[in-house]
MMTF fields as JSON, N, C-alpha, C and O atoms, coordinates in Angstrom:
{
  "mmtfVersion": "1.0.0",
  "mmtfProducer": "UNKNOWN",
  "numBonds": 335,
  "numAtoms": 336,
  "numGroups": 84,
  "numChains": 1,
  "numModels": 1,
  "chainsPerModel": [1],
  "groupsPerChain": [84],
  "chainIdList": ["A"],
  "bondAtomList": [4, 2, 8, 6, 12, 10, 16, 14, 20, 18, 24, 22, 28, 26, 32, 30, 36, 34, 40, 38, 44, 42, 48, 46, 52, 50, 56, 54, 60, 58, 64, 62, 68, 66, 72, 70, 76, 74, 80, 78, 84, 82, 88, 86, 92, 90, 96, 94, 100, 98, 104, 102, 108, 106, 112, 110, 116, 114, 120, 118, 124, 122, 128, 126, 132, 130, 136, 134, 140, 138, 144, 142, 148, 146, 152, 150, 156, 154, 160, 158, 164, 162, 168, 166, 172, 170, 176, 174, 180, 178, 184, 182, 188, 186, 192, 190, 196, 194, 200, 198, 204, 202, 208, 206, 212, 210, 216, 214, 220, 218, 224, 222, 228, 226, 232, 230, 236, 234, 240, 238, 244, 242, 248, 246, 252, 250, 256, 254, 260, 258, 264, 262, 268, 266, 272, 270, 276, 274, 280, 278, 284, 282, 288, 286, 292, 290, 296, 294, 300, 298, 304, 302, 308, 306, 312, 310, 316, 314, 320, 318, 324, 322, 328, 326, 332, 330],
  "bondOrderList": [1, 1, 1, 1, 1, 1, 1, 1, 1, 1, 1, 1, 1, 1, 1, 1, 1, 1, 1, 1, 1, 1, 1, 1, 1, 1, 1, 1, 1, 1, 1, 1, 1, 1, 1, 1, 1, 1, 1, 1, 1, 1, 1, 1, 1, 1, 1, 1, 1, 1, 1, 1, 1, 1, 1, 1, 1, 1, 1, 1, 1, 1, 1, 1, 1, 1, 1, 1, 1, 1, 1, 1, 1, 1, 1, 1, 1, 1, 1, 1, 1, 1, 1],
  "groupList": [{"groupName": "UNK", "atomNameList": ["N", "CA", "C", "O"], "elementList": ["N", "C", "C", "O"], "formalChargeList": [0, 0, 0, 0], "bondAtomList": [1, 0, 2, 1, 3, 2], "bondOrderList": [1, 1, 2], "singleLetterCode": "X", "chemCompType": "L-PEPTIDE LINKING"}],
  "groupTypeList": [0, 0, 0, 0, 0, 0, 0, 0, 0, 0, 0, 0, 0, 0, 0, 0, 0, 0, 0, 0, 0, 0, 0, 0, 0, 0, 0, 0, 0, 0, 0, 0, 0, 0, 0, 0, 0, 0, 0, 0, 0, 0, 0, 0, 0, 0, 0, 0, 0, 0, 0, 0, 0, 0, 0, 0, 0, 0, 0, 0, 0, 0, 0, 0, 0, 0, 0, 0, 0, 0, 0, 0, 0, 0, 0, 0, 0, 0, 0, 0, 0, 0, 0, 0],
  "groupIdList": [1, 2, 3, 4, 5, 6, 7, 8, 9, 10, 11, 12, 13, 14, 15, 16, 17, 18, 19, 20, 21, 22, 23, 24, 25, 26, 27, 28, 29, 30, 31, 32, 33, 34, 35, 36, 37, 38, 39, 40, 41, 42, 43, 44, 45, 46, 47, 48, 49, 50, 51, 52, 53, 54, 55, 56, 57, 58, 59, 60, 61, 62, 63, 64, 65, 66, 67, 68, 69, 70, 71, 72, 73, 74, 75, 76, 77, 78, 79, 80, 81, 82, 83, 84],
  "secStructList": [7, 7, 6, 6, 7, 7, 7, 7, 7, 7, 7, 7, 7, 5, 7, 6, 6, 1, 7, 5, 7, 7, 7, 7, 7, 7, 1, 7, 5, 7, 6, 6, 6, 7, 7, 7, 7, 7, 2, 2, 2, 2, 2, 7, 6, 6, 7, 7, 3, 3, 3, 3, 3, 3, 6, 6, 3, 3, 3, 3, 3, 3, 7, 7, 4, 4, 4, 7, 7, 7, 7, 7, 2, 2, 2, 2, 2, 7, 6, 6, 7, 7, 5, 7],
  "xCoordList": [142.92, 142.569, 143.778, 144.904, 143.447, 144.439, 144.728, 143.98, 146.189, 146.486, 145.419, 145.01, 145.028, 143.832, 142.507, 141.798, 142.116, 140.553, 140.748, 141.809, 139.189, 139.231, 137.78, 136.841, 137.732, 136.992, 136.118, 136.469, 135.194, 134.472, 134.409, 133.909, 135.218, 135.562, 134.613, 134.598, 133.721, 133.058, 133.33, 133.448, 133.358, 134.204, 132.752, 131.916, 132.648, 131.859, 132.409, 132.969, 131.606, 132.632, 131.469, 130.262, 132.472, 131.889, 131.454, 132.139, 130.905, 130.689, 131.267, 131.34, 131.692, 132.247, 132.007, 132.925, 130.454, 130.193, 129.81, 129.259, 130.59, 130.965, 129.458, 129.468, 128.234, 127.254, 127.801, 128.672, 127.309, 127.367, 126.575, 125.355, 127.563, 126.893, 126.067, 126.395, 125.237, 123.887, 124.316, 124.807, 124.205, 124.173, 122.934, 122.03, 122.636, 121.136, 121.109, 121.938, 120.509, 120.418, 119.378, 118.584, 119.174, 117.831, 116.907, 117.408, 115.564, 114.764, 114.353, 113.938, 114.437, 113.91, 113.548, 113.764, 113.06, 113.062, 111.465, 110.997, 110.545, 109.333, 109.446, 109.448, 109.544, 109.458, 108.691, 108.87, 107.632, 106.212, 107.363, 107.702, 107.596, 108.179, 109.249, 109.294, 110.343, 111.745, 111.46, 110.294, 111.997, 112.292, 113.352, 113.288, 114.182, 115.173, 116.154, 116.693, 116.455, 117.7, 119.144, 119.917, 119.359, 120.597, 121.278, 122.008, 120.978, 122.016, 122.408, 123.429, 121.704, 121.917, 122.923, 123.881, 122.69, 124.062, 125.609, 126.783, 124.982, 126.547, 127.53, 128.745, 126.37, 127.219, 127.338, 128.168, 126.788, 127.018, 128.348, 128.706, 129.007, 130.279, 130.735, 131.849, 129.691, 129.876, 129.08, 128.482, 128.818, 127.625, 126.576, 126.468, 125.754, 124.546, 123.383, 122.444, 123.027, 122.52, 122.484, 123.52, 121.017, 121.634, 120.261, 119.406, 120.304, 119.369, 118.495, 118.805, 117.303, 116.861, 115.336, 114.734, 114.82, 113.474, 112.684, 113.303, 111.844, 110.302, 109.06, 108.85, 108.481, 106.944, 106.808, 105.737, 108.153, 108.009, 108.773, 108.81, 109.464, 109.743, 111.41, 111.387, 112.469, 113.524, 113.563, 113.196, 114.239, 114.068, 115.684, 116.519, 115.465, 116.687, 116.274, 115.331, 117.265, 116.998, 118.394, 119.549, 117.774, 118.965, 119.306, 118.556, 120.92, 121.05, 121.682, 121.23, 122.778, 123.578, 123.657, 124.532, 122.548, 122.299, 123.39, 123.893, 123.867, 124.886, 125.959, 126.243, 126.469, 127.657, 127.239, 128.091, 126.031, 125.589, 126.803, 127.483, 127.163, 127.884, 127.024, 127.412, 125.905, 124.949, 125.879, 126.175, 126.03, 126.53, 125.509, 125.661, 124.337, 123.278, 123.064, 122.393, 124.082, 124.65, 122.813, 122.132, 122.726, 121.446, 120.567, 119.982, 119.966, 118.951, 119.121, 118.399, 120.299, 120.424, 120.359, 120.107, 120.602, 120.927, 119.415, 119.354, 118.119, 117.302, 116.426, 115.744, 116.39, 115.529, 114.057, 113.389, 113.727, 111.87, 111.983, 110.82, 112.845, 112.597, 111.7, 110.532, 112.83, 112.117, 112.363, 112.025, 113.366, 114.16, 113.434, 113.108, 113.333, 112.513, 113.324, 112.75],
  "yCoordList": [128.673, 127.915, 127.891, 127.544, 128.284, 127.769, 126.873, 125.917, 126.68, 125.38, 124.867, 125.746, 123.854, 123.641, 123.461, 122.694, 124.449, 124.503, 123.565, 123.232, 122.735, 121.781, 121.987, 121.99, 122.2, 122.332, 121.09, 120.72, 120.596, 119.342, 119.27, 119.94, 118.048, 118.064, 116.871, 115.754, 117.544, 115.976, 115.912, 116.674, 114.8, 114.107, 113.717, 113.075, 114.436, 114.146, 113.536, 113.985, 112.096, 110.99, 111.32, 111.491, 111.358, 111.965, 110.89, 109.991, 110.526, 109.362, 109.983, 111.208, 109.124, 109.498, 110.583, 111.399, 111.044, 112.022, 113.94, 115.009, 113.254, 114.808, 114.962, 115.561, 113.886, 113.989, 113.439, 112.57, 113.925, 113.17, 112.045, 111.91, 111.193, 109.677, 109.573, 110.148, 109.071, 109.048, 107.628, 107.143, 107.01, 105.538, 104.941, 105.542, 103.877, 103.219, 102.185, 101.323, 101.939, 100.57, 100.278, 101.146, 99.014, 98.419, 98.019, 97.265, 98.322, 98.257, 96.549, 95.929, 96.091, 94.759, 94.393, 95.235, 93.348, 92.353, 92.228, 91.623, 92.776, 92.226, 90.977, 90.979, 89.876, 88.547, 88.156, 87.228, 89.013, 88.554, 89.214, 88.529, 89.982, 90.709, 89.853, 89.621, 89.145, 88.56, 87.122, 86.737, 86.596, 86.215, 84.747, 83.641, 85.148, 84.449, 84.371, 83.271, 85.207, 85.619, 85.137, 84.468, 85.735, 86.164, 87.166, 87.558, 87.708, 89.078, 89.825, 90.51, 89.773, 90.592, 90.022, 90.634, 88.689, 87.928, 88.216, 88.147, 88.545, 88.293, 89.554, 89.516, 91.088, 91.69, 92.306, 93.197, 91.988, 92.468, 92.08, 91.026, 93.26, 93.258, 92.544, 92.195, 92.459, 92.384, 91.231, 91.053, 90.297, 88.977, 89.08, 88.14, 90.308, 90.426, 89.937, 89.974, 89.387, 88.76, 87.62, 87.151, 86.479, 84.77, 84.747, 85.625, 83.253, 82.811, 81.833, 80.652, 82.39, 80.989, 80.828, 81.681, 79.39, 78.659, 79.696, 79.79, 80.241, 80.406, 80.105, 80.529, 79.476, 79.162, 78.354, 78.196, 77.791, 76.871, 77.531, 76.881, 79.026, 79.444, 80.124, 80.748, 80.276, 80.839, 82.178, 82.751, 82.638, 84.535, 85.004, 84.482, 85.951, 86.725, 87.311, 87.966, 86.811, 87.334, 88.253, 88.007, 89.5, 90.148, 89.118, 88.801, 88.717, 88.155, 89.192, 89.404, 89.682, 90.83, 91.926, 92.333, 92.715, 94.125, 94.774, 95.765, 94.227, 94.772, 95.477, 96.674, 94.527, 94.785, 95.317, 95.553, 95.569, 96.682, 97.393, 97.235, 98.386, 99.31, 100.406, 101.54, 99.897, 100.501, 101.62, 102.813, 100.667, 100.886, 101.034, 101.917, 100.442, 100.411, 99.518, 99.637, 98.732, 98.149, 96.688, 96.58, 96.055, 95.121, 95.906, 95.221, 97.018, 97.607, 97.907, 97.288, 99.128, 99.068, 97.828, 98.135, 96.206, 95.36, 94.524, 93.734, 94.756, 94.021, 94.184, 95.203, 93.226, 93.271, 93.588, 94.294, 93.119, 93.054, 94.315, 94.615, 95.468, 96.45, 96.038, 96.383, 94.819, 94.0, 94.444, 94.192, 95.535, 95.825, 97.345, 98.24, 97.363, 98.374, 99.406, 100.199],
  "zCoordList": [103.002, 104.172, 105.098, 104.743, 106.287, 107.371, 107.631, 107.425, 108.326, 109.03, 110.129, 110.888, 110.275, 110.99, 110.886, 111.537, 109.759, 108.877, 108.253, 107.724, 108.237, 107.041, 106.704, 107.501, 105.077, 104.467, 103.713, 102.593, 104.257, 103.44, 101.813, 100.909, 101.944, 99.888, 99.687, 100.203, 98.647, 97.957, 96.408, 95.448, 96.656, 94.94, 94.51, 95.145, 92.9, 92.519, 90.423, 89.423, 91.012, 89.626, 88.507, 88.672, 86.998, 85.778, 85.149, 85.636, 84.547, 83.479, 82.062, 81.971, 80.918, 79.65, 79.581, 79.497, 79.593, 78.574, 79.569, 79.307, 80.768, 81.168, 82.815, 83.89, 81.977, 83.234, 84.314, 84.306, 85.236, 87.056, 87.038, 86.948, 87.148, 87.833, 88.874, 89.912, 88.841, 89.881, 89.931, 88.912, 90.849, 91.139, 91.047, 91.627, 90.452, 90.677, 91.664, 91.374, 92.676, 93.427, 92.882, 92.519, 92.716, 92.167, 93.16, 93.994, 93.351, 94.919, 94.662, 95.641, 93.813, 92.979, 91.66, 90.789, 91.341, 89.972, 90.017, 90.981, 89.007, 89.062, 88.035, 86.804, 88.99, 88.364, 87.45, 86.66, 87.562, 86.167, 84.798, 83.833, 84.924, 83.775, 83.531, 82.323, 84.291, 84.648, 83.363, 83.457, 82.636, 81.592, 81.982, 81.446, 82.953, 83.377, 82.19, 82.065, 81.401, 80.244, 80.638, 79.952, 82.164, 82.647, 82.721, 83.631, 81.495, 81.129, 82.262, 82.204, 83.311, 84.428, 85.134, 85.608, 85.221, 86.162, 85.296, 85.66, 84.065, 83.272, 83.522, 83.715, 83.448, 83.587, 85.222, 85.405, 86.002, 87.73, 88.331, 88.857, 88.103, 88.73, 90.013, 90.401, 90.461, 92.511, 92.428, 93.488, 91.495, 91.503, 92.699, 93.486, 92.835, 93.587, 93.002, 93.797, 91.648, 91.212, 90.951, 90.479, 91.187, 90.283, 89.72, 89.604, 89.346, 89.017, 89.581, 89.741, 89.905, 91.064, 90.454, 89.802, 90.866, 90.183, 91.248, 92.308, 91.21, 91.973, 91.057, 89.921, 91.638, 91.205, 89.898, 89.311, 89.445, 88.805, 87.49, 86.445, 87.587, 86.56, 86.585, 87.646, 86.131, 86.621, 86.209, 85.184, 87.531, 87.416, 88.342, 89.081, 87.873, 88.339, 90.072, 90.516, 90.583, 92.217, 92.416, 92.069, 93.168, 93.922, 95.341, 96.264, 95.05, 96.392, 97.637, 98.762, 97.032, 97.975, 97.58, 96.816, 98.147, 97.789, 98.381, 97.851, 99.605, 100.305, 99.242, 99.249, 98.37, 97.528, 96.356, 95.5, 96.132, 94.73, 94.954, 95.967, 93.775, 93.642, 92.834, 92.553, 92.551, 91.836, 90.557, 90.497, 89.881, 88.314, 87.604, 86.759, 87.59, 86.889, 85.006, 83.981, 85.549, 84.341, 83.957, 82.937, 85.078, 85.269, 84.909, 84.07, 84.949, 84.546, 83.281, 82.5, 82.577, 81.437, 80.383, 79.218, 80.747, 80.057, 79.804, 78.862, 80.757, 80.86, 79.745, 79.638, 78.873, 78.034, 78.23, 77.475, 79.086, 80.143, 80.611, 80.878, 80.941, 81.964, 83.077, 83.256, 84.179, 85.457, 86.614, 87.77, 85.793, 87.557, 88.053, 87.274, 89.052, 90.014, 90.813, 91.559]
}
């Protein structure tokens, strides 16, 4: 490459076992399924998750999707498979 050329570099991050990380954002929580456990609040790095009452029952709400980092750690952990 010449002085001047710049060639578009994309970094592409490995997980342990050598695959390419795909990021998951979660589109939502189907609340019928949602249990209100927690497990999801415990492990969300970026606390985009809580726990809030609807309809008389407590469930896991995405609050700040903004700050997902989409680790995919809330989905892997959900016992119900709630997240969408």
């Amino acid at each position: 490459m010449k002085e001047g050329d710049f060639a578009e570099k994309k970094s592409l991050i490995l997980c342990q076992d050598g695959s390419p990380f795909i990021p998951y954002y979660p589109a939502g929580i189907n609340t019928d399924k949602c249990t209100g456990c927690g497990e999801c609040v415990k492990v969300c790095p970026q606390n985009c998750i809580e726990l809030k009452e609807q309809n008389g029952k407590l469930v896991a709400v995405i609050v700040d999707m903004e700050s997902c980092i989409g680790d995919g750690m809330c989905r892997l952990v959900c016992p119900e498979d709630a997240f969408t």
